[in-house]
VEXZA-615101 format. One record per residue (C-alpha): residue number from 1; residue in one letter; x, y, z. Coordinates in nm, 4 decimals, padded with zeros to 6 digits. Layout:
BEGIN
R    nr   rest          x          y          z
R   NUM      A          X          Y          Z
...
***
This chain:
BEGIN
R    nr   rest          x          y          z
R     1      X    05.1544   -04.1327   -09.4622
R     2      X    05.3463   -04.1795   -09.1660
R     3      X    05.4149   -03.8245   -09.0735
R     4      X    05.0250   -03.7509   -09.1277
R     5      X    04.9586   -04.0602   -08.8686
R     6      X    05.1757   -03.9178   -08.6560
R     7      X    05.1051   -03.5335   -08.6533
R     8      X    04.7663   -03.6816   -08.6250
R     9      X    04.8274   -03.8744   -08.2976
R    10      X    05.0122   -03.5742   -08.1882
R    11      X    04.7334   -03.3193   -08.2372
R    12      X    04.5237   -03.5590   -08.0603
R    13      X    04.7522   -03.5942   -07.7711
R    14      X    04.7712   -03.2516   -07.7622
R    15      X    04.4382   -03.1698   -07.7138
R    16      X    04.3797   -03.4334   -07.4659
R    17      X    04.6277   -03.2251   -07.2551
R    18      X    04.4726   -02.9685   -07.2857
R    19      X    04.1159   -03.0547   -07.2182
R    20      X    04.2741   -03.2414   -06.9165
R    21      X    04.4396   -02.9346   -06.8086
R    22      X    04.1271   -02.7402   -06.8601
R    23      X    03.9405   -02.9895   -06.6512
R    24      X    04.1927   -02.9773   -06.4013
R    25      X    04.1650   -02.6072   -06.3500
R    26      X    03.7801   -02.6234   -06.3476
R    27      X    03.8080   -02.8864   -06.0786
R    28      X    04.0551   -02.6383   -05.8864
R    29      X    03.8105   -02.3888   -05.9012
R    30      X    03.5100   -02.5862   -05.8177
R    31      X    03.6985   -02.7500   -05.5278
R    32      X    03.7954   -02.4297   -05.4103
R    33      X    03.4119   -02.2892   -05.4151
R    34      X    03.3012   -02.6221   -05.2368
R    35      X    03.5584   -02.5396   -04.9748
R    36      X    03.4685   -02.1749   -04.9455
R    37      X    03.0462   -02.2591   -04.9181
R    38      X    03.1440   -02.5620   -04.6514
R    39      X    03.3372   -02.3035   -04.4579
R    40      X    02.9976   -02.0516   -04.5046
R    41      X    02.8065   -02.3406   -04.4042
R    42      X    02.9775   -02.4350   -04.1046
R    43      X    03.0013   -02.1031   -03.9960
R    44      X    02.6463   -02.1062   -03.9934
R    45      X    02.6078   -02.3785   -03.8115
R    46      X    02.8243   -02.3447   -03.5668
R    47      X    02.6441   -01.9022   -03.4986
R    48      X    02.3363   -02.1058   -03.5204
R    49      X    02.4057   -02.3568   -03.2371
R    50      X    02.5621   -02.0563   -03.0375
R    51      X    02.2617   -01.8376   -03.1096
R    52      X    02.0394   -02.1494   -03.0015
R    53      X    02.2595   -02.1944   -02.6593
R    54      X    02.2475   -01.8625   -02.6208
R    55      X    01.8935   -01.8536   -02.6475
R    56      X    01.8182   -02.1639   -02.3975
R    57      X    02.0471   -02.0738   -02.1438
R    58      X    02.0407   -01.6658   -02.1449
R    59      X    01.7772   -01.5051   -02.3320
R    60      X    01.4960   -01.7078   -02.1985
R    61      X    01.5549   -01.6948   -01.8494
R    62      X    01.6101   -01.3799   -01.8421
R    63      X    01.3005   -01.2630   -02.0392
R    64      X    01.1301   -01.4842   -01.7715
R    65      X    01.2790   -01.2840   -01.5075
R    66      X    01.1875   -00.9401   -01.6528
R    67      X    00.8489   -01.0877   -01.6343
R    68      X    00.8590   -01.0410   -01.2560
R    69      X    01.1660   -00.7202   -01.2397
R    70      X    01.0169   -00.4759   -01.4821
R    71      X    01.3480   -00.2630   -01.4944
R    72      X    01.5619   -00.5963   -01.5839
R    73      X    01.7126   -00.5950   -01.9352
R    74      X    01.7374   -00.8745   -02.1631
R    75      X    02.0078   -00.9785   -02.3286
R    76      X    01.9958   -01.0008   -02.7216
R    77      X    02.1480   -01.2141   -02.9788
R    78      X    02.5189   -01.2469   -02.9719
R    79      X    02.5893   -01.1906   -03.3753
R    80      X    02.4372   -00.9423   -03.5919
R    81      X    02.1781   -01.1701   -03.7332
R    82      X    01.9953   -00.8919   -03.9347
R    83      X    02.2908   -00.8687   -04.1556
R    84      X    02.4313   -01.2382   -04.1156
R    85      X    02.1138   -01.4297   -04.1008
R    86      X    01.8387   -01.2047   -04.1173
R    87      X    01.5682   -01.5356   -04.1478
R    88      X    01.7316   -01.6977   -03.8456
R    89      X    01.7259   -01.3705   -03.6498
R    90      X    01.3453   -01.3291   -03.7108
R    91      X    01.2436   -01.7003   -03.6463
R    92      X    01.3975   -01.6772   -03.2878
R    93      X    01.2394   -01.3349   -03.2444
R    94      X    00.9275   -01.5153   -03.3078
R    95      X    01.0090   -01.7899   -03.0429
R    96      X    01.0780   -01.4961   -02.7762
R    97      X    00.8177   -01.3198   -02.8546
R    98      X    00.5493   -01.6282   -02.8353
R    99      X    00.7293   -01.7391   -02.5076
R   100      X    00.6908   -01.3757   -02.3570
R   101      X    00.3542   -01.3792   -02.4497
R   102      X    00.2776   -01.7388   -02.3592
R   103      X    00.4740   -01.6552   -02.0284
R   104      X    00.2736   -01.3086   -01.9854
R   105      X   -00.0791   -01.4993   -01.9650
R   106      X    00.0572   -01.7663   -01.7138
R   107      X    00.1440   -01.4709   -01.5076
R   108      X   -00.1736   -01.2831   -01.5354
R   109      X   -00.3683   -01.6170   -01.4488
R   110      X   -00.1226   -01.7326   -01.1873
R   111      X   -00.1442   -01.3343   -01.0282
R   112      X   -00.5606   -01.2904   -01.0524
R   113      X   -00.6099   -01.6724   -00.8735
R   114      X   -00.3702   -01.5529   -00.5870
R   115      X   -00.5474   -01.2286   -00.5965
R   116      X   -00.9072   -01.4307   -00.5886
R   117      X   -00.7606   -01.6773   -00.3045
R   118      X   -00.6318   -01.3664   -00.0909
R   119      X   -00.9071   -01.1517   -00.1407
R   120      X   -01.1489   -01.4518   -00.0100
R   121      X   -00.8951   -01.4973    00.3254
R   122      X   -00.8340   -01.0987    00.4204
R   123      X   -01.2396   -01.1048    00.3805
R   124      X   -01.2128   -01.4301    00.6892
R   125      X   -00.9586   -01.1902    00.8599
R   126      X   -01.1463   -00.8726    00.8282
R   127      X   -01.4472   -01.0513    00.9429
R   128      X   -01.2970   -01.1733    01.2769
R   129      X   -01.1050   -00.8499    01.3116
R   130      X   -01.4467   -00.7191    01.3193
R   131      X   -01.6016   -00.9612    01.5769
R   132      X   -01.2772   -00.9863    01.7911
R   133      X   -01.3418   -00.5383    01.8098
R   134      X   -01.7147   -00.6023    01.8998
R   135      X   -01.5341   -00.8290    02.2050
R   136      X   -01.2829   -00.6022    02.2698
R   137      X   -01.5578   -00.2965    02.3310
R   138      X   -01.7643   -00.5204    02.5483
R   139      X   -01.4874   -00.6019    02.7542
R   140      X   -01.4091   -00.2418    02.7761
R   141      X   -01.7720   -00.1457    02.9177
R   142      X   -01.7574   -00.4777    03.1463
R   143      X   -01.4802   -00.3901    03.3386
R   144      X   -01.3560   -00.0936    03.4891
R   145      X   -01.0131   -00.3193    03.6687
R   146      X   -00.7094   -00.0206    03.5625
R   147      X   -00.5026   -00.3043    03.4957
R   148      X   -00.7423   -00.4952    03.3073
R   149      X   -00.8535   -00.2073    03.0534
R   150      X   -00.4563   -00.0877    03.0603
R   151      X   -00.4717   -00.4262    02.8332
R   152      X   -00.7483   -00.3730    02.6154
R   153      X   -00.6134   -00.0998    02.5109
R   154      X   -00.3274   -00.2502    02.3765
R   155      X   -00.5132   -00.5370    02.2157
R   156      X   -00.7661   -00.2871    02.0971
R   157      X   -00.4101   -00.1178    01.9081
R   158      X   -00.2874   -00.4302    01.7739
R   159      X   -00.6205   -00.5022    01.6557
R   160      X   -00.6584   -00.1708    01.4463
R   161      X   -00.3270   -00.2612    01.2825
R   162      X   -00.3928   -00.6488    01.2260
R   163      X   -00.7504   -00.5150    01.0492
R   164      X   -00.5588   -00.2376    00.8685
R   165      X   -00.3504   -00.4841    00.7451
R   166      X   -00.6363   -00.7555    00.6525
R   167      X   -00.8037   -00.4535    00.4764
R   168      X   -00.4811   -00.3327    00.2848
R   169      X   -00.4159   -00.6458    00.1024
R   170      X   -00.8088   -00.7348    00.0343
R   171      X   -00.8110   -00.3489   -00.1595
R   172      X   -00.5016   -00.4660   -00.3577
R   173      X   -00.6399   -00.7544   -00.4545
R   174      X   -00.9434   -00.5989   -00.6182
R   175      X   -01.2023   -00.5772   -00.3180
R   176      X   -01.3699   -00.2562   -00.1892
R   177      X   -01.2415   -00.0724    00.1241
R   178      X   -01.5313   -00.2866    00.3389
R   179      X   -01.6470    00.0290    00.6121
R   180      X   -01.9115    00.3183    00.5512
R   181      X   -01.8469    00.6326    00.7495
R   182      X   -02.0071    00.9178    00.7752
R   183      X   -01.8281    01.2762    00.6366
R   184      X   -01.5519    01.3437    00.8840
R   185      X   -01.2978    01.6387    00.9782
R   186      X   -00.9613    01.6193    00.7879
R   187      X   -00.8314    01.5952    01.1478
R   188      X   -01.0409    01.3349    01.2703
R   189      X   -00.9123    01.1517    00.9465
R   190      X   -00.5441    01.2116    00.9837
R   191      X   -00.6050    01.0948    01.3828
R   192      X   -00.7943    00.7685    01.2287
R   193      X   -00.5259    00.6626    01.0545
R   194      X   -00.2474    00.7849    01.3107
R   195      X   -00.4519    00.5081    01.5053
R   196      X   -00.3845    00.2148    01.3042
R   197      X    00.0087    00.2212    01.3321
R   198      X    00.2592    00.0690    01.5504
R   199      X    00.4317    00.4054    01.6194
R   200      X    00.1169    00.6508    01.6584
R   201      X    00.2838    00.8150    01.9322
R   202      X    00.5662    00.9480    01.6942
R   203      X    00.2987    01.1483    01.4529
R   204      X    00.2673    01.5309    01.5013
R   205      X   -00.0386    01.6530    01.3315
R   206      X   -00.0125    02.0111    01.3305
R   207      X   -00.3450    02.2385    01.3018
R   208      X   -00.6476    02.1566    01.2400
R   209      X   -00.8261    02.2311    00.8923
R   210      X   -01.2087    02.3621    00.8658
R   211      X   -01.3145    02.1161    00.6254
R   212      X   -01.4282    01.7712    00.6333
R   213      X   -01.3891    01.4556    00.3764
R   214      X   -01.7100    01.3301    00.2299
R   215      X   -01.8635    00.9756    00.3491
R   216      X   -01.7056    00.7728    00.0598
R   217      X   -01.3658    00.8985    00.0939
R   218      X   -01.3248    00.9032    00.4170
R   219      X   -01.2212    00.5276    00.4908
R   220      X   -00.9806    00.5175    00.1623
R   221      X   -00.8259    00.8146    00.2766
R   222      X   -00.7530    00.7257    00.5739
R   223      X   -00.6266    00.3840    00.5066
R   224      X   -00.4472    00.5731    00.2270
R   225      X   -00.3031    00.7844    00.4840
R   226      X   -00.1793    00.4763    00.7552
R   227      X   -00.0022    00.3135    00.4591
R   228      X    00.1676    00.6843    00.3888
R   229      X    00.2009    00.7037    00.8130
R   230      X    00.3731    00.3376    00.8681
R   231      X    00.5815    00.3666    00.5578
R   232      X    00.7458    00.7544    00.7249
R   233      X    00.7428    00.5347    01.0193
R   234      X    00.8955    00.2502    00.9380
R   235      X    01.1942    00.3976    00.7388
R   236      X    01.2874    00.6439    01.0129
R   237      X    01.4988    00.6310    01.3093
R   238      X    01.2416    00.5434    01.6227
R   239      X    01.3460    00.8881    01.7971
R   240      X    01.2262    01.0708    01.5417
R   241      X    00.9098    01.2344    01.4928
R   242      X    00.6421    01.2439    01.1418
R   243      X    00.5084    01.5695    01.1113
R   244      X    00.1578    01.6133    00.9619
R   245      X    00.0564    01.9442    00.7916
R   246      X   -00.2669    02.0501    00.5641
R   247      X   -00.2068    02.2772    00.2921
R   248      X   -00.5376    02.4396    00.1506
R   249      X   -00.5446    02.5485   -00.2105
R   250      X   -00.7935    02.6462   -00.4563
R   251      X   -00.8852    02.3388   -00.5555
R   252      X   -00.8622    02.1325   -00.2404
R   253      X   -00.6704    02.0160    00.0294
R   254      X   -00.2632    01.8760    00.0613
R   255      X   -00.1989    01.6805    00.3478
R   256      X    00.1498    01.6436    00.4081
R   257      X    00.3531    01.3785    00.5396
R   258      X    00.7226    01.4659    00.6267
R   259      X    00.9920    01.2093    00.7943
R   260      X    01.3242    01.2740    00.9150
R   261      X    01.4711    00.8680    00.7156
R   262      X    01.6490    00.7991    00.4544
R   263      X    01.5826    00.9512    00.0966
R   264      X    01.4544    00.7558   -00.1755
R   265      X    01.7055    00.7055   -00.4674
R   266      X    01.6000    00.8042   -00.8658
R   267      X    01.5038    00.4244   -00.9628
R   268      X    01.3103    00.3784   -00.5916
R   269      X    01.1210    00.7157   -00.7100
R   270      X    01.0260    00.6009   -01.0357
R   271      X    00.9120    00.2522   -00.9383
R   272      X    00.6982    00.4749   -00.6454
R   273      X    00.5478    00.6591   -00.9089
R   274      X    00.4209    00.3974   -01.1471
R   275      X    00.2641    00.2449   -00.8283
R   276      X    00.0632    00.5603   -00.6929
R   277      X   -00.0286    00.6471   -01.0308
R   278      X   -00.2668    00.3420   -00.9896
R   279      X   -00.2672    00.2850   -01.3905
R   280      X   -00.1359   -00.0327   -01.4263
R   281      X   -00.2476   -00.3514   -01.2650
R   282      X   -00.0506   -00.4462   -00.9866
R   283      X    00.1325   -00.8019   -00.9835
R   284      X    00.1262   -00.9142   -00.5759
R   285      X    00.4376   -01.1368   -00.6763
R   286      X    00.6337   -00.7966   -00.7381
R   287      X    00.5824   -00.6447   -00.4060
R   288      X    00.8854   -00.8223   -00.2784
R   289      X    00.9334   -01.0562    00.0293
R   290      X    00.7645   -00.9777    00.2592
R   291      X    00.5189   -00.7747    00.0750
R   292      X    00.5592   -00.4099    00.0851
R   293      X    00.2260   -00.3015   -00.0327
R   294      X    00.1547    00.1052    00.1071
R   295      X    00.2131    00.2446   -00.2194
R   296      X    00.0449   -00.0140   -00.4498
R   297      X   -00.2622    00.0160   -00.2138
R   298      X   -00.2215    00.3925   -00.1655
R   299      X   -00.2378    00.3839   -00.5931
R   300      X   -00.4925    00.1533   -00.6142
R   301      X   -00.7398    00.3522   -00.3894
R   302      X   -00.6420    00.7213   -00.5303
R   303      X   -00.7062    00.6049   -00.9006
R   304      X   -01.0898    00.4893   -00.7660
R   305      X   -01.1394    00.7400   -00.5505
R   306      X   -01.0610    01.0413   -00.7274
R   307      X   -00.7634    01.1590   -00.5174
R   308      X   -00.3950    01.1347   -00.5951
R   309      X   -00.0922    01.0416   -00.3616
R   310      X    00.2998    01.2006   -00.4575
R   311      X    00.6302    01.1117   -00.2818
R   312      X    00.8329    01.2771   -00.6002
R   313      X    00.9591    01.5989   -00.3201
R   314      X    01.2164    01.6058   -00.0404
R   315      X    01.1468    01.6126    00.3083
R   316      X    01.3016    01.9524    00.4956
R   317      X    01.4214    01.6975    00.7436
R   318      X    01.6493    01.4533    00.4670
R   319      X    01.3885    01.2238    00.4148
R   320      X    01.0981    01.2019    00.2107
R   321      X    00.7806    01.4052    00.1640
R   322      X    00.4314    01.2480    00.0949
R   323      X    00.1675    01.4401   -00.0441
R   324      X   -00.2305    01.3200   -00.0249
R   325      X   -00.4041    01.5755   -00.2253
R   326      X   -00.8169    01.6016   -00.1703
R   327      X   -00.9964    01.7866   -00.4567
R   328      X   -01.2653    01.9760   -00.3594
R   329      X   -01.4997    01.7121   -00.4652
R   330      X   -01.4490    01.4860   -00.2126
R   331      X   -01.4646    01.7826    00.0695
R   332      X   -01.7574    01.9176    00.2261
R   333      X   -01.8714    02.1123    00.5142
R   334      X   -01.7590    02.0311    00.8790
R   335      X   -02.0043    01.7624    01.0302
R   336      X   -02.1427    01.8738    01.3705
R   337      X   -01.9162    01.8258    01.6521
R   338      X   -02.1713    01.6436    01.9300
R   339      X   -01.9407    01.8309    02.2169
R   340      X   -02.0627    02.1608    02.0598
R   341      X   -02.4202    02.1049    02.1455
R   342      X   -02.5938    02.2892    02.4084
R   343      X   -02.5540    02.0927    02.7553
R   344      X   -02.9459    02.0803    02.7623
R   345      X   -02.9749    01.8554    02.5095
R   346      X   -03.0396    01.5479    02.7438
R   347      X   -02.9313    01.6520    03.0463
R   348      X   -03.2757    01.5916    03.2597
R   349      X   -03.2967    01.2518    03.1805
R   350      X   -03.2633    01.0361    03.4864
R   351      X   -02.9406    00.8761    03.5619
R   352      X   -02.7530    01.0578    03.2603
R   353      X   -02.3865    01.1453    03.3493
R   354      X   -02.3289    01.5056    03.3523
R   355      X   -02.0422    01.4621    03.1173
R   356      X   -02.2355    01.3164    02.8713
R   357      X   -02.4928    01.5260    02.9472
R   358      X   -02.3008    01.8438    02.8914
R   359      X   -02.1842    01.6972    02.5095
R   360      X   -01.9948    01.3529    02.5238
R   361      X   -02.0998    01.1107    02.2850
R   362      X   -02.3001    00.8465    02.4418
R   363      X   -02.3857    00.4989    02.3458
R   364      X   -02.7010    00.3158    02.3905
R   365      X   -02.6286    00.2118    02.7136
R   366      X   -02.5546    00.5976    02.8867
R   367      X   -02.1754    00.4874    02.8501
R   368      X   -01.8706    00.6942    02.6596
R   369      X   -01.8163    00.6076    02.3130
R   370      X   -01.4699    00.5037    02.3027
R   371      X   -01.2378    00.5237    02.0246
R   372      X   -01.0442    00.2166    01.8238
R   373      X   -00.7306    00.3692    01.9708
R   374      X   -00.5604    00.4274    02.3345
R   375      X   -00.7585    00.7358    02.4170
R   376      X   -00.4872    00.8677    02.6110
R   377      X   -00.3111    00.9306    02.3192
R   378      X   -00.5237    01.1189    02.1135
R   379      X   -00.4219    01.4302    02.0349
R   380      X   -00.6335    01.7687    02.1689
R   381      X   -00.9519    01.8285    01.9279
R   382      X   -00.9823    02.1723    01.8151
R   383      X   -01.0651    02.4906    01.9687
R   384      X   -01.4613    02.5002    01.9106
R   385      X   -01.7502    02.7249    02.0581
R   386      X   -01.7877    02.7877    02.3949
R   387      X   -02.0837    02.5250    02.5248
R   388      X   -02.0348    02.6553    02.9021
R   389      X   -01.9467    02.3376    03.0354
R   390      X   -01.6643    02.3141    03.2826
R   391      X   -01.3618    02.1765    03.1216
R   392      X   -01.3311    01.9227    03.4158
R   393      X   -01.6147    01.7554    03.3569
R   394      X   -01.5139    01.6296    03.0423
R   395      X   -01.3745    01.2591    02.9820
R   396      X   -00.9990    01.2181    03.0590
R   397      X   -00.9459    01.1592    02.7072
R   398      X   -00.9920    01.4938    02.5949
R   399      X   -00.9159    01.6994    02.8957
R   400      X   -00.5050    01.5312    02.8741
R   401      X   -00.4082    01.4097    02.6132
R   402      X   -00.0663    01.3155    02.7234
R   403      X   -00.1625    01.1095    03.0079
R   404      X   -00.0332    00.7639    03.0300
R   405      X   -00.2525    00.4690    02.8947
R   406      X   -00.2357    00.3099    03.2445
R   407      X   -00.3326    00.6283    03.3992
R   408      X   -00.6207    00.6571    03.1431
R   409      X   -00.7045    00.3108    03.2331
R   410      X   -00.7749    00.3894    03.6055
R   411      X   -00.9652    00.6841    03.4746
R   412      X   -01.1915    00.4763    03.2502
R   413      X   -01.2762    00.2528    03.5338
R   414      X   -01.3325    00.4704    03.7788
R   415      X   -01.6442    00.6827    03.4829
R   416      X   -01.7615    00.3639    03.4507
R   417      X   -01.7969    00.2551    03.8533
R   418      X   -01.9706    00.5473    03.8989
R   419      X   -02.1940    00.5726    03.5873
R   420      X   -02.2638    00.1930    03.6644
R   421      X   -02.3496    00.2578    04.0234
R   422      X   -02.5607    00.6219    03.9423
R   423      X   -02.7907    00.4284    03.7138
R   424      X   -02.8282    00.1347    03.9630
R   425      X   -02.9662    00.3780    04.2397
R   426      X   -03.1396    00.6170    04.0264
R   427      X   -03.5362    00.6013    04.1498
R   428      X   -03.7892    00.6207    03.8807
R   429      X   -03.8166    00.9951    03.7523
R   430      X   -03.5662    01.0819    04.0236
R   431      X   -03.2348    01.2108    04.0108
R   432      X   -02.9095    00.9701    03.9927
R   433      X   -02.8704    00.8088    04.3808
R   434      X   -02.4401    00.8378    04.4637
R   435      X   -02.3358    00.5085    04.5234
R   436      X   -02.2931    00.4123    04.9128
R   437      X   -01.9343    00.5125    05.0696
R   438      X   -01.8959    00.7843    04.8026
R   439      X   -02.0915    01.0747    04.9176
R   440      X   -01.9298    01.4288    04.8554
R   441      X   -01.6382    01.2157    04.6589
R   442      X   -01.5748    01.3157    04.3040
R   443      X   -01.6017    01.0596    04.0561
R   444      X   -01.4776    01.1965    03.7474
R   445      X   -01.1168    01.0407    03.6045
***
């Protein structure tokens, strides 16, 4: 009975063992998991918080910066979180993608009220531009003082370019060009726009074109064209010169804009492109500081116009090579050159100059139209029919070109003391009286 009792309490203690063995194992093993998914877990954790710094501190600001620098790239996430955590990766995909988006329309709001608020103030600007030119031509009839219209001249410059300016940003900012003109010469356009830069003296148009630019165009092309003229200008050395040529084709026109600066690099060419292309909206906070706005305006008017504007070639001179191309349908015929008509035309009216007479433009007042520009430094018109008149008799303007502004000045003055003083003694239906102390002189500049 004893032995049983005691093989009994053996078995039992046996088996005890061995389920606490058993256990003990198990409890191994289950440790050993619990260690192995804390370890997953704080791995986790710790890519997560990285991921999440990562996020704050790189991610963000730079997909805010891209916002404004469309080449910049944005850094991604620092793990591969479509193979570690593919849910994570997508939530903060979701989180960059809301911000760009909620970051996009700030943008877009903050860029059309600075367009709205510019557009209203280059309207202000344009409109005194305008008045302060109305001044600036009555000064230039008042006086005839060389020294005095030597001046105008110059503020009458600086005045084309503070208006070309004005205009410029009011077009990039959604507005219309704002002046009507009537078809003109693709010379007379080129010489427009040559007119509202700093350094017009330094562009050589070369031959003239028998075709002119329809009334529409005409002011976008040749603001198109000034942007294209001060850029060459601007990025060139000052003893250089920008050459001008027209190419005709089949289906239009290429005006050609060559300078002798520095080439434009592959990036610089591509970010040119999108701009003239005139597709995409154009952000005013990407033009850089300052501003550098000829080729977003240059794209903005070819896309509405119906012309297009290249600088993808070389210069022959190192530089680079702008190309304006007209399609026929914005060309038409030549416009009648007033200097071409017959020196009849006018000429027995009392007290008319015989300069004007014999085909100068003339204002209301009997007076030479002038130009926005330093007539002296317009270049020669082309060679046109023979109208008889004497070459000499023709304003200073066009008979030298190359004459000094002060010497133009003096000219100017003297056409208008003599115009002023043959309509003061001209007797009713008579012919134009010389004014006293000038008899036999010759009054022409």
């Amino acid at each position: 009975m004893e032995q049983t009792l005691l093989a009994t309490a053996l078995a039992v203690v046996a088996c005890a063992g061995l389920a606490a063995a058993v256990l003990l194992v198990r409890q191994r093993r289950l440790t050993a998991e619990l260690r192995d998914q804390n370890a997953v877990l704080a791995a986790g954790v710790e890519l997560r918080d990285k991921e999440l710094r990562h996020l704050a501190g790189v991610r963000l600001p730079e997909l805010m910066d891209s916002l404004h620098n469309p080449g910049m790239r944005v850094a991604g996430p620092l793990h591969d979180l479509a193979r570690k955590a593919p849910a994570y990766g997508q939530s903060l995909q979701t989180v960059m993608d809301l911000f760009a988006g909620s970051a996009e329309r700030v943008r877009a709001r903050a860029d059309q009220s600075a367009k709205s608020t510019l557009r209203a103030m280059m309207r202000a600007v344009q409109s005194l531009a305008n008045e302060q030119q109305l001044a600036i031509s009555t000064m230039q009839e008042r006086h005839d003082d060389p020294d005095v219209l030597d001046g105008l001249l110059r503020i009458d410059h600086m005045n084309a370019q503070l208006g070309r300016r004005a205009q410029a940003t009011a077009v990039l900012c959604g507005s219309w060009p704002g002046q009507q003109r009537s078809a003109s010469s693709m010379t007379d356009v080129v010489r427009g726009a040559t007119s509202r830069i700093r350094d017009y003296l330094r562009v050589n148009l070369e031959g003239p074109v028998n075709v002119a630019v329809t009334a529409r165009a005409v002011e976008p092309v040749v603001l198109t064209l000034a942007e294209l003229l001060d850029n060459a200008a601007r990025h060139s050395r000052p003893d250089t010169a920008v050459e001008v040529n027209f190419r005709t084709t089949h289906n239009g026109v290429a005006i050609t804009i060559d300078d002798a600066g520095v080439a434009m690099d592959a990036e610089e060419l591509q970010r040119a492109a999108e701009l003239l292309s005139g597709e995409a909206s154009v952000d005013v906070h990407r033009l850089g500081d300052p501003p550098r706005v000829g080729f977003a305006v240059a794209g903005v008017l070819a896309a509405r116009y119906g012309f297009t504007v290249s600088v993808d070639s070389r210069s022959p001179y190192g530089g680079v090579r702008a190309i304006v191309f007209v399609p026929n349908a914005l060309l038409t015929d030549l416009p009648e050159d007033p200097r071409t008509r017959p020196a009849a035309s006018g000429a027995d009216r009392p007290g008319r100059p015989a300069a004007v007479a014999a085909g100068a433009p003339s204002t209301e007042n009997g007076l030479p139209r002038r130009s926005r520009v330093a007539v002296a430094d317009r270049a020669p018109e082309p060679d046109g029919p023979d109208t008889g008149a004497d070459p000499a008799d023709e304003p200073a303007a066009w008979r030298d070109p190359v004459r000094p502004p002060r010497e133009t000045a003096a000219g100017l003055g003297a056409w208008q003391r003599g115009t002023r003083s043959g309509r003061a003694g001209t007797p009713p239906g008579g012919t134009p009286a010389p004014p006293p102390g000038v008899e036999g002189k010759d009054l022409r500049p």
